[in-house]
N, C-alpha and C positions, 0 to 999 in steps of 0.2 A: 347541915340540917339539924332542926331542933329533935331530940330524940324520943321516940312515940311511948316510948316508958316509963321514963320520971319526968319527963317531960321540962327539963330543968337543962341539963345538960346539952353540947353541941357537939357534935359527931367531928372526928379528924380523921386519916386516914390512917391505918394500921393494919394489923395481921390477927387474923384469928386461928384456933385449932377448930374445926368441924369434925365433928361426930358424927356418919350415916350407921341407920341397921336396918337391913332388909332381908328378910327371911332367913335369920339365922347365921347374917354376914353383919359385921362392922366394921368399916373402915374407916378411919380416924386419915387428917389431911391438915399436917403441919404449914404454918406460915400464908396462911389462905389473905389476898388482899381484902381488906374491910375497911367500912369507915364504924369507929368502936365510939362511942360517948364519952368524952371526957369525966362525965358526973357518976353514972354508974357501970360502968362498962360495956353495955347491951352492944351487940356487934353485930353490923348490917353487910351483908355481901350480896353483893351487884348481881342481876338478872342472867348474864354473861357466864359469869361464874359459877352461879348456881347450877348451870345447865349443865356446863364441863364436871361439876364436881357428881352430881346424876348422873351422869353417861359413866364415868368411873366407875362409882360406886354399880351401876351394872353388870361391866365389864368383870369387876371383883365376882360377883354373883353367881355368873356366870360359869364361873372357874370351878365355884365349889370353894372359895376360901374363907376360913370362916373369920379370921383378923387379920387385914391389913392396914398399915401405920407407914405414911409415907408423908414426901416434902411436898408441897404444893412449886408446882414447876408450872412458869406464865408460858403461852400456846408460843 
């Protein structure tokens, strides 16, 4: 897909790092499937994953933790 940012570049498939922060929680989620831009990096992750990586970042919340930093593990 053409990328909606520079609009120049084309999207391949790759890994990105996500950053959530919700109330005083941040969870950071190594190796996340993406398709990233060739042209300037902007990095797109899939409906699917967004969800899972929300429900997580809940979960975290949940707990009372204020940093966690983990691998991104596929379902």
């Amino acid at each position: 897909m053409k990328c909606v940012i520079c609009k120049q570049g084309e999207t391949r498939p790759g890994k990105a790092t996500v950053t959530l922060e919700r109330n005083g929680t941040t969870l950071v989620v190594k190796g996340v499937p993406a398709n990233v831009c060739a042209n300037c990096g902007e990095e797109y992750v899939g409906e699917e994953i967004t969800a899972r990586l929300l429900d997580t970042a809940e979960e975290v919340a949940k707990k009372g933790v204020q940093v966690d930093v983990r691998e991104y593990v596929a379902a």
